[in-house]
Every structure is written in structure tokens, then in C-alpha cells.
C-alpha positions in Angstrom: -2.6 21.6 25.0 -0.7 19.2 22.8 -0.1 17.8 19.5 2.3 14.9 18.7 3.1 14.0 15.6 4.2 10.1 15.0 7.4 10.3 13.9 6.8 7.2 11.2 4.4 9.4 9.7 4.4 9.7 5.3 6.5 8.6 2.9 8.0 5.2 3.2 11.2 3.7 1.5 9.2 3.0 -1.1 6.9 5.1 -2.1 9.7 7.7 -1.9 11.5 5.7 -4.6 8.8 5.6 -7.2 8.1 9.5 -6.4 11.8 10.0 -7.0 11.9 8.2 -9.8 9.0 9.6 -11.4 10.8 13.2 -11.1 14.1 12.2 -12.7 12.4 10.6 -15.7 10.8 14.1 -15.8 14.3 15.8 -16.0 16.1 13.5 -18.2 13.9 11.7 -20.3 13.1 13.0 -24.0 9.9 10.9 -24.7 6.4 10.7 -23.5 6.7 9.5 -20.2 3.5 7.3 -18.7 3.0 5.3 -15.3 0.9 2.1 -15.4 -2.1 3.0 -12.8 -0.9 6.0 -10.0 2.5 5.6 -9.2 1.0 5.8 -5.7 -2.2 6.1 -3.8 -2.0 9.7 -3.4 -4.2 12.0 -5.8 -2.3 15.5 -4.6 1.0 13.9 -5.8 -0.6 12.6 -8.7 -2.0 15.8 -9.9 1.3 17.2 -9.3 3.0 14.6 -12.0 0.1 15.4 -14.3 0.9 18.9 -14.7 4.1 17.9 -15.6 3.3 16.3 -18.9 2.9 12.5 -17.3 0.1 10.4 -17.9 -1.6 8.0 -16.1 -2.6 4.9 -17.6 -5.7 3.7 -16.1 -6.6 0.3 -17.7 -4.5 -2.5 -19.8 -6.3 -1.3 -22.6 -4.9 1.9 -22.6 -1.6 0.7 -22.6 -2.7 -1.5 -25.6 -3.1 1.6 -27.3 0.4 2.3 -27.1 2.8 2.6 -29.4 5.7 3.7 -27.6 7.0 6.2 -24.8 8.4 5.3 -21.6 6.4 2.8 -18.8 6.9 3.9 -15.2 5.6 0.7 -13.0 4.3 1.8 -10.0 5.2 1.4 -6.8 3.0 -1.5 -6.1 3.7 -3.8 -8.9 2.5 -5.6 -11.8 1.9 -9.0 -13.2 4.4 -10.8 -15.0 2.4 -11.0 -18.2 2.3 -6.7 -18.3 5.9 -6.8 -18.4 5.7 -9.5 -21.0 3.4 -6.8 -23.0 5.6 -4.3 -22.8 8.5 -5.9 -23.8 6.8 -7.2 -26.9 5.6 -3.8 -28.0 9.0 -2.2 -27.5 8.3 0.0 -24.7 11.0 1.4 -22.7 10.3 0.0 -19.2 11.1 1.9 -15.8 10.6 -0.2 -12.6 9.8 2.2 -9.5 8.3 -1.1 -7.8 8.6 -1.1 -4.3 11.6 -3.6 -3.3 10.0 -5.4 -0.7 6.9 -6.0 -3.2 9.3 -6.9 -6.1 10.6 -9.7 -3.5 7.1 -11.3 -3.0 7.0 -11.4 -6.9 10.6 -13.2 -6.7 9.2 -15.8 -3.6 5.5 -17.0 -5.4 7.3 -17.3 -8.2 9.8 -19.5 -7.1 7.2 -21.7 -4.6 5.2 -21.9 -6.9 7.5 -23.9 -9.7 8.3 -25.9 -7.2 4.8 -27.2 -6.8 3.1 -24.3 -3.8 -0.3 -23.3 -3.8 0.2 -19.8 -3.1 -2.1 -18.1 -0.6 -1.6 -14.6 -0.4 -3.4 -12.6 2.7 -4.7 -9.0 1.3 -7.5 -7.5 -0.5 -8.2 -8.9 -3.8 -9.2 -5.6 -5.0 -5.5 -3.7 -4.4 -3.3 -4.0 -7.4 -0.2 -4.7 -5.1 -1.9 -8.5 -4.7 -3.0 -8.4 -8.1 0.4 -8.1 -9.4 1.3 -10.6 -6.7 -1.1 -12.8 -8.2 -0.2 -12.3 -11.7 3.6 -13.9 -10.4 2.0 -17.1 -9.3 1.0 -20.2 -11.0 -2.9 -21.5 -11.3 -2.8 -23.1 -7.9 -3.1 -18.7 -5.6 -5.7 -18.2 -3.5 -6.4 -14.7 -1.7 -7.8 -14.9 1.7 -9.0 -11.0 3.4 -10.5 -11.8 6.0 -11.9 -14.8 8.8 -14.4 -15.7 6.6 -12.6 -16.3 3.8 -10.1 -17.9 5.3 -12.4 -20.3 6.8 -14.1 -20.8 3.3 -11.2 -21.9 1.9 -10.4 -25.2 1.2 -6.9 -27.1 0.8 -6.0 -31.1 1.0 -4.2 -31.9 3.9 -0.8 -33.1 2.4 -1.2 -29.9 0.3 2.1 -27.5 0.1 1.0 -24.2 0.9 3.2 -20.7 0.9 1.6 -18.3 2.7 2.3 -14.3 2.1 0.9 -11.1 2.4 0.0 -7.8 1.2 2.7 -5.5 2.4 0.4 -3.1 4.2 -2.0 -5.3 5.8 -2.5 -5.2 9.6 -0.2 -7.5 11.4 -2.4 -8.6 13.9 -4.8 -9.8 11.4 -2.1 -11.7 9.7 -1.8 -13.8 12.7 -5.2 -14.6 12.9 -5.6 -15.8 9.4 -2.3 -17.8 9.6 -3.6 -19.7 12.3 -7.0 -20.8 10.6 -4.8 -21.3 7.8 -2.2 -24.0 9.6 -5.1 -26.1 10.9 -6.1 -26.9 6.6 -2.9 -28.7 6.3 0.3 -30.6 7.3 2.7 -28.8 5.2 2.3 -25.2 5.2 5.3 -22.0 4.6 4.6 -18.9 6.3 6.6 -15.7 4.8 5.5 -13.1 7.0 6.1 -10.3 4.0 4.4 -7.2 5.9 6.7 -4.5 5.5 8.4 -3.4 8.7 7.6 0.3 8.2 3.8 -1.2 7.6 4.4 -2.4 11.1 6.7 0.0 12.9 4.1 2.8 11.8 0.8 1.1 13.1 2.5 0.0 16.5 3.1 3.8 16.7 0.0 5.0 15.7 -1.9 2.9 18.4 0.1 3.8 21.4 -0.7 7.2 20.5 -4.1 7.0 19.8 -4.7 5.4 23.4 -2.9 8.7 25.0 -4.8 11.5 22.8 -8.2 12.6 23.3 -8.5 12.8 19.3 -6.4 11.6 16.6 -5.9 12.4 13.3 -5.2 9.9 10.0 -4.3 11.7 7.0 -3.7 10.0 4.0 -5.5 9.1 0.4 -9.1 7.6 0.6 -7.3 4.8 -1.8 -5.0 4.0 0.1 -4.7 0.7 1.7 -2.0 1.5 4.4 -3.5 4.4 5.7 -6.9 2.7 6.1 -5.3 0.1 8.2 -4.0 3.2 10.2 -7.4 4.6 10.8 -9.1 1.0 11.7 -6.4 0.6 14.2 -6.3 4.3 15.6 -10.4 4.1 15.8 -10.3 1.2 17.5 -8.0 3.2 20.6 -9.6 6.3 20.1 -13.3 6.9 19.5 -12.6 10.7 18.2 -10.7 9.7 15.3 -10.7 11.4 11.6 -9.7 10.4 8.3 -8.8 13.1 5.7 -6.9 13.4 2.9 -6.0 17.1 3.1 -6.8 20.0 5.5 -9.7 21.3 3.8 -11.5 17.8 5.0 -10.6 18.7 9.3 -12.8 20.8 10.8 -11.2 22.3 13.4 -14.0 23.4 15.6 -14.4 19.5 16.4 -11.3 19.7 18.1 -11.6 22.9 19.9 -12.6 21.1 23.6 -9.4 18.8 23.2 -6.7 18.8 25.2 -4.4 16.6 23.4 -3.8 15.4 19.6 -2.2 12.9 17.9 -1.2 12.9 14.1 -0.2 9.9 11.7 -0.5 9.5 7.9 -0.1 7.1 5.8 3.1 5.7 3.2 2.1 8.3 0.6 1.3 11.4 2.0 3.8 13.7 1.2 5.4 15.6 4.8 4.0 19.4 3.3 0.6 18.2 3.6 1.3 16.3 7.0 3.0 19.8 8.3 0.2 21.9 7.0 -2.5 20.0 9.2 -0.1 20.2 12.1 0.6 23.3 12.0 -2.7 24.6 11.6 -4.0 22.2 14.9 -1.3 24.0 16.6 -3.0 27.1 15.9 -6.4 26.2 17.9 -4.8 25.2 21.2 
């Protein structure tokens, strides 16, 4: 009997950051302390910062209620005109955004002065490309999936500057690059998936094909980690997504012989240790 844990599993560079972050304003700062949406996709660590006197802000109108405090940004980023906002009411801003998603913000920016339509692969729905968006002029289009892409429609002598969601599935990127290149002469591709993005879902399928089960753990939010269980379900047909032990039941994995554990960018390692430890204790 055996378990193996992917050693790329939980907190990325990133998300570690913003949690960090979130902490020390917690010890040092003397005013009401908010974070513009979860400072991650993760509702254990969120509750966490809650009972700690932090609130969330849920909606732009919420923070249009506010007359002051501190701004954490989360860790995926927000449109240019939410800073703007800020600044103009005086609020004391703290950027926990991820680097490698504050440098997409820096790139569309930039291409698209200099004349770009922007096409950023991701789902429209995540507010990482929604602050990507909000960085980009009126020319951005968001493709998701083979469909869309298809759907889409640019002229031919059209300057395009392709990037994408940080977490999105780097095989899939590929595909939609290539419908993509075929709409016009003159198209940029910035391949801006993060390399722990990629490093942990190369792991997690080569140890999905060698387990009899695997295991995903991560927040039912969270982008990254559903990537992870699409590409582990896709290798292993006895696959389970859970945010927290309580969701496992263990008696499914009783006639196993071998199991493989990953989680996504923001689980935090005591919840990934707790659901290893307790596998451990069936075999």
C-alpha cells in the first residue's frame, strides 16, 4: 500500500505572498483592514482572516461605501480603474497581487497603446482575467474554449497579443493559439501560464496514470485546482475533488492499493497533511 504525495502540491509563490501579507497588516496595521474580493480562493483561510477582524469586500459597491481603512488587493488582481477609485477616495492601498499577474497587467497595457487587440485565453468569469481586462484598451477579447476561439473574429492585417490566465491548462493554451494564428498575419503570443501552474499539472498527471485513485484537494472556487482535477480525471477514472477531509470518504478507498495526492495553489500544507495522514491510516 501506498500514498504519494506530489511534491508541487499547495501554496504557490504567490498565493503565499498575499496570505503573508494579509498577516502582517494584521500585526502592524492600526486601522480597519479590508481585502477587495478573497485574498484567495480558499474559504478555510478565509475564515481564518475573518476571525481576525478582516473583511471581505464582496462587490465594488461595497467598497463605494468606504470611507477609509486599509485595501488589501488580492492575489489575483484588479482593474486599473479600482485602483483609480481608491486613490481618489484616499484609501490606503496594499498590493498582495500575484507578480506574475501584475506583469500581464504591465504587458496589455503596454500592447495595447501601441495599437494590440488583446486576446486573453481564460474564463471570463475569474476575476484574475477580469482585472486583466480592466488593464487593456476597448479592442480585448477573451477566448475559453474551441468554440469561442473559433467564433471569434479578427481582420487579417489585425495586431493581435495573445495571453493567458495564469492557471489555465497548458495544453489547452496550445490548442487555442493555433486556431488563433490561422485569423491573422500578425499575431504576439506571450505564453503567461505560470510555471508552477505548469510544473504542478505535469506532476499531477504522471501520478495520476500510476495510482489506482487520486486525490485533488483544493477550494470548489478555485480555478487552478479545477484544472488539476480535469487533468488527473482524465488519467485516472477514480479521482476525487474535496476541499477538506470531511468531503473523502475513506471507505471508497479501502480496495486501493496505491494513492496519489495533489492540491491546488491555495490550499494551505495542514489541510493537505491532514488528508494524507489520515489515507495513511486505511492502508
Amino acid at each position: 500500500m501506498k500514498v504519494i504525495k506530489a511534491k508541487t502540491a499547495g501554496f504557490c509563490f504567490g498565493v503565499r505572498r498575499a496570505v503573508d501579507t494579509v498577516y502582517e497588516q494584521v500585526d502592524t496595521c492600526d486601522e480597519k483592514i479590508y481585502t477587495y474580493g478573497p485574498i484567495i480562493h480558499n474559504e478555510e483561510v478565509v475564515k481564518d482572516m475573518e476571525r481576525k477582524g478582516i473583511v471581505v469586500l464582496r462587490s465594488e459597491e461595497e467598497l463605494d461605501r468606504l470611507s477609509g481603512g486599509t485595501v488589501i488587493i488580492r492575489s489575483h488582481g484588479v482593474e486599473k480603474r479600482i485602483y483609480d477609485k481608491m486613490y481618489a477616495k484616499g484609501i490606503h492601498i496594499v498590493d498582495a497581487t500575484c507578480p506574475f499577474v501584475k506583469k500581464i497587467h504591465g504587458i496589455v497595457s503596454r500592447e495595447s497603446a501601441a495599437g494590440a487587440h488583446i486576446v486573453i485565453i481564460g474564463n471570463p468569469e475569474h476575476p484574475e482575467v477580469q482585472g486583466i481586462r480592466g488593464w487593456a484598451g476597448d479592442r480585448v477579447t477573451v477566448i475559453r474554449d474551441i468554440e469561442s476561439a473559433q467564433s471569434s473574429e479578427f481582420q487579417k492585417n489585425e495586431k493581435i497579443c495573445v495571453v493567458s490566465q495564469t492557471t489555465f491548462n497548458y495544453n489547452k493554451f496550445k490548442d487555442l493559439v493555433e486556431i488563433i494564428k490561422k485569423k491573422s498575419y500578425d499575431v504576439s503570443v506571450l505564453n503567461t501560464i505560470c510555471n508552477a501552474t505548469k510544473e504542478r499539472q505535469t506532476e499531477a498527471q504522471s501520478i495520476a496514470e500510476s495510482v489506482d485513485a487520486m486525490i485533488v484537494i483544493g477550494d470548489k472556487h478555485s480555478s487552478n485546482t479545477q484544472k488539476l482535477f480535469e487533468i488527473c480525471r482524465m488519467a485516472c477514472n477514480n479521482t476525487y475533488y474535496i476541499q477538506t477531509l470531511d468531503d473523502l470518504n475513506l471507505n471508497q478507498l479501502g480496495s486501493v492499493e496505491t494513492v496519489g495526492i495533489t492540491a491546488g495553489a491555495s490550499t494551505p500544507n495542514n489541510i493537505i497533511e491532514e488528508v494524507q495522514n489520515n489515507v495513511r491510516v486505511i492502508f
